[in-house]
N, C-alpha and C positions, 0 to 999 in steps of 0.2 A: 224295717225297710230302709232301703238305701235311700229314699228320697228322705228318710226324717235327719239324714246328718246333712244336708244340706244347709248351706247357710244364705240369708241373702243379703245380699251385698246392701249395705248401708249408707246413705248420702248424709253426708254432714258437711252442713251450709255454713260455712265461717264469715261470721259479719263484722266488720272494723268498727269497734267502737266508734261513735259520733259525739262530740260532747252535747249535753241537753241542750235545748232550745233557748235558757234561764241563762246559761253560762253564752254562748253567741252573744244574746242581746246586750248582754251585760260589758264586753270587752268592746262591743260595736261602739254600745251608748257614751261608756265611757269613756272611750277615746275620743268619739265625736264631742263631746262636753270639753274636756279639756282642751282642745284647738281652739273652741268657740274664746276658752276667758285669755288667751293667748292676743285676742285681737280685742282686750277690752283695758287699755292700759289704767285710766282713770279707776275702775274699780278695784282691778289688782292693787295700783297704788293706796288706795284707802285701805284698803285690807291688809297689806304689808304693815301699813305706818301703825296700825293696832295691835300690832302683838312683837313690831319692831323694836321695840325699847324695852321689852323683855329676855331679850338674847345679849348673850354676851362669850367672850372664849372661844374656846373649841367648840363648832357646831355642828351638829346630826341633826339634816334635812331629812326625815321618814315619807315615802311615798311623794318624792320629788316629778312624776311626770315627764312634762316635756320640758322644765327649767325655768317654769315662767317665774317662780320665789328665787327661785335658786339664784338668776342672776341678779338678784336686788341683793340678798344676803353677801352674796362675794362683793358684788361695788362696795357695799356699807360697812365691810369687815375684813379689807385686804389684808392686814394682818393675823387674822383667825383660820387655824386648821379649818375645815370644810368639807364636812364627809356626806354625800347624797346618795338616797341609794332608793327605787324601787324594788316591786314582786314583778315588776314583768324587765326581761333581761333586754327588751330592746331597748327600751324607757335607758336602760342602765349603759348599754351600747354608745347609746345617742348624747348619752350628757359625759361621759367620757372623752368622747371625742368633741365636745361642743366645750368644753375646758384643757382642753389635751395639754395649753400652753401653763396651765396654774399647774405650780407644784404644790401650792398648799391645799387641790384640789380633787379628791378621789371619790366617783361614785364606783358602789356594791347593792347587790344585790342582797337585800333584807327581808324577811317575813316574819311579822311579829308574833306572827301563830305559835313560832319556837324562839328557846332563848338566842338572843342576840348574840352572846361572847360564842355562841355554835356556828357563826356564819362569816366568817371572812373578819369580823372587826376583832380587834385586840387592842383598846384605846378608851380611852373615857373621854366624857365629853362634858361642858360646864351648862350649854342650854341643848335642848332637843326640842326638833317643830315636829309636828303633824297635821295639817292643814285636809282636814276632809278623809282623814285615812280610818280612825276609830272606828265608824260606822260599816266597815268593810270586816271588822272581824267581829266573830260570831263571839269569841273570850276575849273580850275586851279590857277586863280585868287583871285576866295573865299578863295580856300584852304590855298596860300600863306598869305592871311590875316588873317585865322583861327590861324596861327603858330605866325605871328606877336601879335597876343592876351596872346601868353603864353610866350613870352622872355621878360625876363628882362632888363630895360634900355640899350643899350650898347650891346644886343645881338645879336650872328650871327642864319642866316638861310645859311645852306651851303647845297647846290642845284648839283647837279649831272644829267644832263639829256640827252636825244641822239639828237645829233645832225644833221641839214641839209636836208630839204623838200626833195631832190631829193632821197636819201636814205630810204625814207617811202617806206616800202616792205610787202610778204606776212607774212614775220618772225613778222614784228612789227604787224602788223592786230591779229597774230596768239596769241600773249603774249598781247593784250590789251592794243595796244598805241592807241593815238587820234591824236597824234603828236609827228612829231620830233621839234626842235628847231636851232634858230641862233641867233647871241649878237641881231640883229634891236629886232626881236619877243619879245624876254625876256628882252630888255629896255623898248619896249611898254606894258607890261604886269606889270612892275614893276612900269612903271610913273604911274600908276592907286593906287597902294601902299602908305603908308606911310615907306615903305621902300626906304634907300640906295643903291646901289651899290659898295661894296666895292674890289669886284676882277671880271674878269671873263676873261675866258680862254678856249681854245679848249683843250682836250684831246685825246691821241691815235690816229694818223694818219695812220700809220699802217694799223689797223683792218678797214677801210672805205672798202676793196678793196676786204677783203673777205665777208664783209655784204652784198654790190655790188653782187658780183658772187653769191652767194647763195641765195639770194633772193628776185634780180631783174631779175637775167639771169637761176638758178636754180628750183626757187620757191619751195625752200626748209623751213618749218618753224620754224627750232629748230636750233642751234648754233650746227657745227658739231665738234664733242666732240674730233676727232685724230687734226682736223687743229687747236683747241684751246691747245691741246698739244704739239701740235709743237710752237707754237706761244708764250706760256709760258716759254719754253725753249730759246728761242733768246730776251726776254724780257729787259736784261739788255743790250744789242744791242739794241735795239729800244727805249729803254727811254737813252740813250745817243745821241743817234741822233736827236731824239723827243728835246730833252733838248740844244742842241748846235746850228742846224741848225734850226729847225723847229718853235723854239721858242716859242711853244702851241699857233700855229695863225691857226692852221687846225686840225680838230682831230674828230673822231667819236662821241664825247660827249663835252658837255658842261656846265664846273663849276661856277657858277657861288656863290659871296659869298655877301648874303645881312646882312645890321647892322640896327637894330634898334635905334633908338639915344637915345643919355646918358640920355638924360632927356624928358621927354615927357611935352610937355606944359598941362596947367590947361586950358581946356574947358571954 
């Protein structure tokens, strides 16, 4: 029959991908976090001055943000090449032109998930920061080796990361953690390395109790911006105590400072 070669016309619904709901929350939260520690000078300050005198030379700022390190490193090292660079290319935009006048000053666009010498840089570096970045990659291991590829003999990787399993909340889910950390994890992470361990320390004991509250007991996603205010304001109270009693054996984050050796053997 004629009617059996008929065919009938087929609708096909073309839908534009949306990214997940996981990835939104994560760029919103995040960003809103980082503007907040922008208006928190005192505590940046303490946190800079803890991993500041591990830097030296040529330096690779990783997951530099909106500049808030970034401009204490170039005041404190006008002599030091200074290479900054984020994964998101506005972050990278914006600290371009917010240095445009430094020559010794060039942000790129990085992702540790791949090797570094694949992405714009061709240079070595004598220290490398990461301040809060680790937790964001799922092979954190790779990526610790990625960074071992571009220092120079003798250099540091200076590691910043949030500290303590119990403390994984919906704030960390919301900013795009995979993990918190503690010294056992990140000695076992590192014996895989041809890195050393040359410091590592707890940071900020303090702030553990409001991470707690807001986002174990809260379930709150985002750092709330009046209690980082108040908490910036008693800051040199709390890094005197942090510093006498506490001895950095306990603390919301965790610094840890790796060295490359002086000499790398011949293969």
């Amino acid at each position: 029959m004629q009617g059996s070669t008929q065919t009938t016309p087929t609708t096909t619904t073309t839908t534009t991908p949306t990214p997940t709901a996981p990835e939104r929350v994560y760029e919103e939260a995040g960003k809103d976090n980082l503007s907040l520690f922008d208006n928190a000078p005192r505590f940046t300050n303490w946190l800079y001055s803890e991993v500041k005198p591990f830097l030296k030379g040529a330096i690779l700022e990783i997951g530099a943000g909106t500049g808030t390190y970034s401009k204490k490193i170039i005041a404190d090292f006008p002599e030091s090449r200074v290479v900054l660079s984020d994964i998101d290319p506005v972050y990278v935009q914006r600290l371009n032109e917010m240095f445009k006048d430094n020559a010794k000053v060039t942000a790129l666009g990085i992702n540790l998930d791949h090797a570094v010498r694949d992405q714009q840089l061709h240079e070595t570096f004598d220290a490398v920061i990461a301040l809060n970045v680790m937790e964001h990659i799922e092979d954190d291991v790779a990526a610790i080796n990625n960074i071992y590829d571009i220092l120079n003999p003798g250099g540091v990787f200076v590691v910043l990361v949030p500290a303590h399993k119990f403390l994984y909340n919906v704030m960390d889910k919301s900013i795009g953690h995979f993990r918190r950390y503690n010294k056992k994890m990140m000695r076992e992470k590192i014996a895989t390395t041809k890195f050393s361990i040359a410091k590592m320390f707890y940071f900020n004991f303090t702030s553990m109790f409001g991470w707690f509250v807001n986002g174990n007991i809260l379930k709150k996603t985002v750092i709330n911006d009046s209690a980082l205010g108040a908490f910036d304001k008693v800051v040199p109270v709390v890094r005197g105590i942090e510093k006498t009693i506490l001895r950095k054996k306990i603390g919301i984050s965790l610094i840890t400072v790796l060295k490359k050796p002086e000499e790398t053997q011949a293969q």
